[in-house]
N, C-alpha and C positions, 0 to 999 in steps of 0.2 A: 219285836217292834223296831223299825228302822226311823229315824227319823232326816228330811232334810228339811233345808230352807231358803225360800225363794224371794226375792229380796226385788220392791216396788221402788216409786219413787218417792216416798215418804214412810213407809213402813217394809216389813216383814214377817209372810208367815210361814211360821211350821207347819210342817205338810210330816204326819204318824202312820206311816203306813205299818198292815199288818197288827193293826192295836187291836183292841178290845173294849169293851165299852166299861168293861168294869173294871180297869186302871185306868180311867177317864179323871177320876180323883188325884191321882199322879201329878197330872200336870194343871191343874187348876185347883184352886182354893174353894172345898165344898160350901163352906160359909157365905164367902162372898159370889158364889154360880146361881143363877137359874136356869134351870132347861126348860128349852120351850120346843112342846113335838104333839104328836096330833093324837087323837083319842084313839083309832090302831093303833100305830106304832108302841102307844103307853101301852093298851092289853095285851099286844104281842109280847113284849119286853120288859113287864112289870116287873117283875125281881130288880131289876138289873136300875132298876128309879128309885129305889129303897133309900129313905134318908138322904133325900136328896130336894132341895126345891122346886119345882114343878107345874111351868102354867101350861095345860093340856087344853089342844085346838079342836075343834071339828076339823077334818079332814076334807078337802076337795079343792080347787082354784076359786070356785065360787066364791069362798072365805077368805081370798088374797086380796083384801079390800080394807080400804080405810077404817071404816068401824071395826072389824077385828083388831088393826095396830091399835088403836084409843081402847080396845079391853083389855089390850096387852099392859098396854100402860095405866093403867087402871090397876090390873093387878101387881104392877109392879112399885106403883106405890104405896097401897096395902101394907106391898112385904116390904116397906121402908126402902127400896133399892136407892141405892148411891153413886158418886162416878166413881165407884171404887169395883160396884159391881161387875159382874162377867155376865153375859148372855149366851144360851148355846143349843144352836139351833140342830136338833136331833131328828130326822126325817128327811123329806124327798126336798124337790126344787119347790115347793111352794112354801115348808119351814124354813127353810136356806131365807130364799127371798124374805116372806116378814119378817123371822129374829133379825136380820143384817138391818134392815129397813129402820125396825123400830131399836136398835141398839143405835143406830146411827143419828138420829135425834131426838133420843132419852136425853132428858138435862143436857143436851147438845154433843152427846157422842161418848157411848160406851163401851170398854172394848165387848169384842164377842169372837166367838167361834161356831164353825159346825162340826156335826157329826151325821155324815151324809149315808141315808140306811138305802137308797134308791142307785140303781147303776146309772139312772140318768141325771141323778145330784152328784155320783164320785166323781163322772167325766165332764161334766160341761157343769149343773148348774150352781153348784159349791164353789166355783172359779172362778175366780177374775174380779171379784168387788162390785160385782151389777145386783142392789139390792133394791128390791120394788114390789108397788102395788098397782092391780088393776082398776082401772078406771072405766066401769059400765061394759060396753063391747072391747073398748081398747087395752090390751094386753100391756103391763109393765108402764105404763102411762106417764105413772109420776116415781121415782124413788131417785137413788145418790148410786157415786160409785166410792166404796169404800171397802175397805181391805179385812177379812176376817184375821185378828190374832196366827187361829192355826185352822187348820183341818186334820179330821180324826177317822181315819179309817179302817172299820171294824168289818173284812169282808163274809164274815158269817151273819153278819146283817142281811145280808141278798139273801138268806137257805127261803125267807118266810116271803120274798116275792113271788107275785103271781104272773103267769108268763106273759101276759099282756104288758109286764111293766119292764119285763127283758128287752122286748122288741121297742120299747118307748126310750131305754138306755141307748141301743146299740144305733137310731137314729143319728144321734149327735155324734157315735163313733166312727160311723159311715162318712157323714158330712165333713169329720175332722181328715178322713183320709183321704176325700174327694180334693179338698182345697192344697192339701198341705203336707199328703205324706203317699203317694203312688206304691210305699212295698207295704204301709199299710192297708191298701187297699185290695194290692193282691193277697195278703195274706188272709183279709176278710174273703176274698173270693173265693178261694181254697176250702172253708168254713162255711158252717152254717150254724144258727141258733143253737141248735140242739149238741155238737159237739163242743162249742165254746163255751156251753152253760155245765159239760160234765168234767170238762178238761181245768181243773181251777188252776194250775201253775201259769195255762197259756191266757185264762179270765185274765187274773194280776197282771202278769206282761203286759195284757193291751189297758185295762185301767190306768194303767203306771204310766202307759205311753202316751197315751191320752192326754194325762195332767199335764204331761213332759208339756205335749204341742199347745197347749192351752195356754199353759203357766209362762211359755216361752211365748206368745203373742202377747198376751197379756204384759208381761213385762216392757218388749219393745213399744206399746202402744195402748199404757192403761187406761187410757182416757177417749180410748176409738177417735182419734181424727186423722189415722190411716188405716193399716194394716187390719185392725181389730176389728173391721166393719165386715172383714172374707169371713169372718165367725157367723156371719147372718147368712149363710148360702141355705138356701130352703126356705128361713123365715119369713121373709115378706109377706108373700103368700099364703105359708102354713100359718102362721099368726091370723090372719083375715079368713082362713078356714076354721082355724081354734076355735073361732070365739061364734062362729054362727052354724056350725053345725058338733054333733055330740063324736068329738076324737080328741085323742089322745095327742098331748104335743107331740109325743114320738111319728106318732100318725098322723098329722096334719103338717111337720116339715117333711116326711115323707115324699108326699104329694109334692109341698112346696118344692121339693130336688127336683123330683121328676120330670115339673114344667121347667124349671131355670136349667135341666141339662138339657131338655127339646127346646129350649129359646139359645142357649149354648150353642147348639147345633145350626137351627138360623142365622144366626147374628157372627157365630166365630169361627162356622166351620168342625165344631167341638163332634170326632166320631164317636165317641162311649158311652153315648147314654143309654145305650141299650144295658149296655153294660153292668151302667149304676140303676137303673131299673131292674135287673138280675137279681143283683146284692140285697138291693133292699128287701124284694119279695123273699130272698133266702133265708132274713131276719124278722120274719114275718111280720114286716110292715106291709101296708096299703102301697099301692103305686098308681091307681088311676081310677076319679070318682068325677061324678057331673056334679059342677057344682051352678049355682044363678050369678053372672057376671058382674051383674048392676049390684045385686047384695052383698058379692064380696070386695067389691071396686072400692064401696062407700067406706069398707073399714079398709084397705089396704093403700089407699089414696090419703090416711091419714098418721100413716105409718112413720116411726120415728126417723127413719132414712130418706124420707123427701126434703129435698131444698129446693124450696118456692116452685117451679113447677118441672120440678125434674127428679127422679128417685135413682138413687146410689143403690144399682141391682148389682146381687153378687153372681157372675156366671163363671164359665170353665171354661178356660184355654185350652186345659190336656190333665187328663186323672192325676191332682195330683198339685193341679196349680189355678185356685182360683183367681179372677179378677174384679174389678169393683168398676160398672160401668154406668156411663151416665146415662137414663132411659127420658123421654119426655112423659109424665104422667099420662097424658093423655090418650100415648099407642098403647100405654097396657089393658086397655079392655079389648083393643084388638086383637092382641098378642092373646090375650085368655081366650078370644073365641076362636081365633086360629087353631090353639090347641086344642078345646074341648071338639072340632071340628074331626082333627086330624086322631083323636084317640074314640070319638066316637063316627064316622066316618058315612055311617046309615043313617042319623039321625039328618 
């Protein structure tokens, strides 16, 4: 187990790579812990919870809602928790999200940590202090941004993922290369699913590198009101798909890239989208679904990157270098039927 540490504007956390979940007790006081992780994860990993405090979630996004944080706290004051307490979020990005959430204003803020068992919680959603809940259709709606203690990463946690949740990881590790790292992205292109899932020395490398590009926006800008906003390339869109039809975040920022590198390509000249339409498919993500304009407008028109009537769209200059442009709400339903136009052509 290596350990580093990456240092915010008010705190610091250790970042355990290479750990294990049973020296988890190591670095934190079993007494004063509870872990909070989802009814899988528990049965997959039951030994490994032994003696240990334990409030177990129902499993899905659906349950990343306010009445889950109020039973969370509910049972934490039960088990008498204090600010003395640890919380420690063990599971995918929707554990990450509520422990952070609800650690953050227990008795007004307690530390916590995760233990991230999804490749799409090591790379992206375990990152950066964005802890939150959804609110009806709208994604992430309401929560803070606050800095986890450490992060614990156990990668024999991935053996029990299903391949649908590989391709939901390698999303955000796509998008991380699209904006911000061109030899990552050839090196994806070189790659596909299936030998980066058997190759684990070359897995770690890009997990690691991952954190690296994350950990290092996040620091320059942990409060996004620059740089940290190129972290949304795909989302807009893939958000406003999330929530109104049945895919996977992996699978619905997918999409979300696919359209902002064919508006990339309009708008900047951007030649690659072909490219990154490629990669994705290689990673066995979606790349191209009809979706109803008006239904997804209504949620994407209320998206947290709009100001007053214009949205902060993340597009592509050149593999490798996103930009953050300013769109008028208004042209993007055009812009969606342009595209659903131009990828379904006979309709």
């Amino acid at each position: 187990m290596k350990k580093k540490t990456f240092r915010f504007s008010s705190s610091a956390v250790d970042i355990y790579l290479g750990a294990s979940l049973s020296k988890l007790g190591t670095i934190v006081d079993k007494k004063k812990t509870i872990l909070v992780t989802d009814e899988n994860i528990f049965k997959a990993h039951k030994p490994k919870f032994r003696n240990w405090n334990v409030i177990t979630l129902k499993p899905g996004e659906e349950y990343k809602i306010q009445p889950t944080a109020d039973a969370i706290i509910e049972q934490l004051i039960a088990m008498e928790a204090d600010r003395q307490s640890i919380l420690v979020g063990i599971g995918g990005g929707v554990i990450t999200d509520i422990t952070g959430y609800v650690a953050s204003i227990f008795m007004r803020g307690i530390a916590f940590g995760f233990v991230p068992t999804s490749l799409l919680a090591m790379v992206d959603a375990s990152i950066g202090g964005k802890n939150g809940i959804d609110v009806g259709e709208y994604k992430n709606m309401v929560g803070v941004i606050r800095q986890p203690s450490f992060l614990f990463y156990d990668y024999s946690l991935l053996k029990t993922l299903p391949q649908k949740e590989w391709s939901n990881g390698f999303a955000e590790i796509i998008k991380h290369a699209c904006i911000l790292d061109r030899s990552l992205f050839t090196l994806l292109e070189a790659q596909d699913l299936g030998k980066v899932i058997k190759n684990k020395k070359l897995l770690s490398t890009i997990i690691e590198r991952n954190l690296q590009i994350k950990s290092g926006v996040v620091k320059k800008d942990e409060f996004e009101k620059g740089d940290r906003k190129l972290l949304n390339f795909g989302h807009t869109l893939g958000h406003a798909l999330e929530t109104q039809y049945e895919l996977t975040h992996g699978q619905a920022v997918s999409l979300g890239m696919v359209f902002a590198s064919w508006l990339s390509a309009q708008l900047n000249g951007f030649k690659d989208a072909a490219r990154v339409e490629e990669v994705l498919a290689n990673y066995g993500l979606p790349t191209r679904a009809d979706f109803d304009v008006d239904k997804v407008f209504k949620i994407l028109k209320m998206d947290k990157k709009r100001v007053s009537k214009t949205m902060n769209y993340v597009l592509l200059e050149k593999l490798g270098k996103g930009k953050i442009q300013s769109l008028p709400v208004e042209e993007i339903p055009t812009y969606l039927q342009r595209y659903l136009s131009f990828i379904n052509p006979k309709k």
